[in-house]
N, C-alpha and C positions, 0 to 999 in steps of 0.2 A: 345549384345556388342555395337553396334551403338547407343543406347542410351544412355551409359556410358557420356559421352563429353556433352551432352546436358546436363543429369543430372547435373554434375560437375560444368559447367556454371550457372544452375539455384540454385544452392547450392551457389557457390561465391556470384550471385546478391542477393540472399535474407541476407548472413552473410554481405554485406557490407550497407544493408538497417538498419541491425538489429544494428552494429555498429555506423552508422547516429544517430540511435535513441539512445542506452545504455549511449556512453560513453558522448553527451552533459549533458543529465539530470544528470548524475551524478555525475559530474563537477559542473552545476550548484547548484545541490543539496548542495555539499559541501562547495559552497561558502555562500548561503542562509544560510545553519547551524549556520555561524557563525555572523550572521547580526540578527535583532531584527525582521525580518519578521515569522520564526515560533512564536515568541510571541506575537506577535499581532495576527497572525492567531486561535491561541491558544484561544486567548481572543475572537473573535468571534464569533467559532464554540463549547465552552464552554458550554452553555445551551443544544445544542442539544449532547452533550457528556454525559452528564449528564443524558440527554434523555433515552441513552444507559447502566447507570451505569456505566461510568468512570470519572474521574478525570482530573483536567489541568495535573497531571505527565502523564500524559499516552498520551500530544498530539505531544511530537517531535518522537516516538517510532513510534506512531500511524502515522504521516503524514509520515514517514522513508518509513515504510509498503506501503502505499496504493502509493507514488509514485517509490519507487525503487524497492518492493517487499519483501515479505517475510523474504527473507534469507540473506540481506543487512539490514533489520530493526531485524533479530534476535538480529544480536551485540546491535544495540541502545535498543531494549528493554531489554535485559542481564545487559548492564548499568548501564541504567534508573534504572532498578528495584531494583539490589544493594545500588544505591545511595540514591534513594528515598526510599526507603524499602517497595515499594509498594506491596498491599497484594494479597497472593492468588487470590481471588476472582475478582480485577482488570486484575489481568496475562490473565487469564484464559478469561476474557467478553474481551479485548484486543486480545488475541490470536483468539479465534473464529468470533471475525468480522475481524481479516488479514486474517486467513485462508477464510474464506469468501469472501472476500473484495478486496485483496490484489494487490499490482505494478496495479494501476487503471492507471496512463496514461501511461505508460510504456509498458502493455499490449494492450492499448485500439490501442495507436499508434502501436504497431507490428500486432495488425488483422487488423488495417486498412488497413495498407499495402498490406494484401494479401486477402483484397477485403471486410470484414465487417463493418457492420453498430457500428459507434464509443457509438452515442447517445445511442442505445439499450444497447448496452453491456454495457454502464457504470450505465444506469438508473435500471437494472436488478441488475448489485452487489452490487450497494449503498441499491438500497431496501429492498433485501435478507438479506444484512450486519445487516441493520440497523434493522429489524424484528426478526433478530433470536438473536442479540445480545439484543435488548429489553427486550424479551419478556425472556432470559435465567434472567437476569438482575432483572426483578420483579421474577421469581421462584426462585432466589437464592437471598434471602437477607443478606445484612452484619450482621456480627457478634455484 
């Protein structure tokens, strides 16, 4: 029962760390959305998307994912993919490098906080990401 209070305390400081970090990115997210910066980004990182087997439709979805996560990039890729009609085979090499991949600074800044190496963790999912999404990408060719 004496540990109760401490607990409690260390639960606060880490939900008011976690809120530092959630709610700017994703403010700022929502302002970037609507400015020309994911399209230049887009432009970019193009070649190596391609790398992967996907498409410029697949990079505001994609960057959604990998800095807010997951489940904040379902809607955008839900979207995206109605609007653009993008196919199967994109969803899907898409979906397995977020599940993969996915909320990279979002995550990277919440273990860092509670004591991990940033560099590693992110050089480790980009790899994995970009490896399994590859290599699915040449075994499944389009139609």
């Amino acid at each position: 029962m004496e540990a109760l209070p401490a607990a409690l305390v260390g639960a606060v400081k880490l939900s008011l760390k976690l809120i530092l970090i959630i709610v700017p990115m994703v403010t700022i997210f929502e302002v970037l959305r609507y400015l020309p910066v994911f399209r230049r980004a887009g432009n970019l990182v193009e070649p190596a998307m391609r790398g992967v087997g996907l498409t410029r439709d697949a990079a505001v979805p994609l960057f959604t994912g990998i800095f807010l996560g997951i489940a904040y990039g379902a809607g955008i890729i839900i979207r995206v993919a109605q609007q653009k009609g993008l196919p199967a085979r994109e969803l899907f090499l898409m979906g397995l490098f977020l599940a993969t991949c996915h909320s990279v600074v979002e995550d990277i800044l919440i273990f860092v906080v509670i004591g991990g190496n940033g560099f590693v963790i992110l050089g480790v999912r980009l790899l994995l990401a970009a490896l399994l999404t590859g290599l699915m990408a040449r075994l499944w060719k389009p139609a």
